[in-house]
Each structure stands twice: as C-alpha cells, then as structure tokens.
C-alpha positions in Angstrom: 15.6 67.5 7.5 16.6 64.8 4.6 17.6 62.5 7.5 14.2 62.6 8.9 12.6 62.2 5.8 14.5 59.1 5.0 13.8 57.8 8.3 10.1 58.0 8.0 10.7 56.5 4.8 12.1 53.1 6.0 9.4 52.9 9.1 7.2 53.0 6.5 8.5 50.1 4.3 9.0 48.3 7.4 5.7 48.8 8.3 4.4 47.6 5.0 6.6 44.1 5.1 5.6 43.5 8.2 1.3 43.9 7.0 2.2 41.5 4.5 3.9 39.5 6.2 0.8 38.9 8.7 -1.6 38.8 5.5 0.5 36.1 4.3 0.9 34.1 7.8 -3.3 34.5 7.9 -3.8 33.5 4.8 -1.6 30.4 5.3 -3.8 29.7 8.5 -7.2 29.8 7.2 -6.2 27.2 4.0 -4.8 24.9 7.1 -8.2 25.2 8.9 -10.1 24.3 5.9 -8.6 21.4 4.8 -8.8 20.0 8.2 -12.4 20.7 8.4 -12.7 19.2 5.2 -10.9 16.1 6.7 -13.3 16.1 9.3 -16.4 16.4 7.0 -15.1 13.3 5.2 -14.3 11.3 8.0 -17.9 12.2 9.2 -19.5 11.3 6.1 -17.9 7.8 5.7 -19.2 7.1 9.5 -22.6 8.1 8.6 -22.4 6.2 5.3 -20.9 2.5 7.4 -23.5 2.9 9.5 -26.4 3.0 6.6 -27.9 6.9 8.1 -28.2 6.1 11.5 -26.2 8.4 13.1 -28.1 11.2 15.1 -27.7 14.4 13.3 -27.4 16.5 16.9 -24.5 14.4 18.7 -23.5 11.9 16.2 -24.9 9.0 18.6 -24.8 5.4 16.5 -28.6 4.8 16.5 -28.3 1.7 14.1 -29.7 -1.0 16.5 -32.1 1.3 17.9 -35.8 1.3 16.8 -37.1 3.1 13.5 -39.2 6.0 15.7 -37.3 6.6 19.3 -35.6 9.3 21.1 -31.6 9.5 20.8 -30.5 8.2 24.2 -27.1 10.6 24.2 -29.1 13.9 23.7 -32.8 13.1 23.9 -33.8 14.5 20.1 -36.9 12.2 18.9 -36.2 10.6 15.3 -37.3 8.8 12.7 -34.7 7.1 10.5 -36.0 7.5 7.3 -36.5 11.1 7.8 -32.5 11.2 9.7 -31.3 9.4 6.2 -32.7 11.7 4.0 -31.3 14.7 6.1 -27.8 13.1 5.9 -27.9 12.7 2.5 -29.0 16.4 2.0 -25.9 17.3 4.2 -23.5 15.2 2.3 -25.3 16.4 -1.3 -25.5 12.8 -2.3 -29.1 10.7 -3.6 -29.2 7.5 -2.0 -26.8 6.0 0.9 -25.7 2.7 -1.6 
C-alpha cells in the first residue's frame, strides 16, 4: 500500500514540473512574439514617417507622388492625405510628422 502511495506521489511531482515547465516555455514565447511585433511597429512607423504620412493605412501602398484626394491603386480605399496623416499620427501616438 506505501508503494502505491509513493508512486502516486512522484506522478504527481512529475506532473507538476512538467506544467511549469510548459508555463515557463509559453511564457518565454509570448515575450519573443512581442518584441518582434514591436520591431515590426517601429519599422512601420519610420516607413510612414520617410514617406511624410503617405502610406495607405489598409495595405501600406506608398501614395506619396499620388494626388491629395484619390483612390489607393493596390486596394481601391479613397483617401485624402491630410486626413491619412493625421490617422497615422494617431496610430503612432505622436503630434506632428516633423
């Protein structure tokens, strides 16, 4: 009966290493993911910020040398660039593109 008892007992502790162990693997995988969308974010950000707003907020098209009012020629979405500016600047939490 002790022998069974013990058993139990070390499946148990097992059990429990291996629980933490995969909390500790997930946790490790999530703080990888985040930085690299952080990377991403930044990388994004200084695009948007070289080409002075004119990036189109659904596909990322360069819409620079297009006209102030138009249509994005990648995905169609109508735009005005003052209006795209501002919403870029909302997304990056910053006041003026400069």
């Amino acid at each position: 009966m002790w022998a069974a008892l013990s058993l139990a007992g070390v499946k148990a502790a097992k059990l429990v290493y291996v629980i933490v162990a995969w909390q500790l693997i997930y946790s490790t995988l999530l703080l990888i993911i985040s930085k690299m969308g952080r990377r991403a974010r930044i990388a994004l950000a200084r695009e948007v910020l070289e080409r002075e707003g004119a990036v189109c907020f659904e596909c990322g098209y360069c819409l620079k040398s297009l006209p102030d009012k138009y249509t994005c020629p990648e995905c169609g979405t109508s735009y005005e660039k003052t209006a795209l500016q501002a919403r870029w600047l909302e997304w990056m939490g910053m006041k003026s593109l400069a």
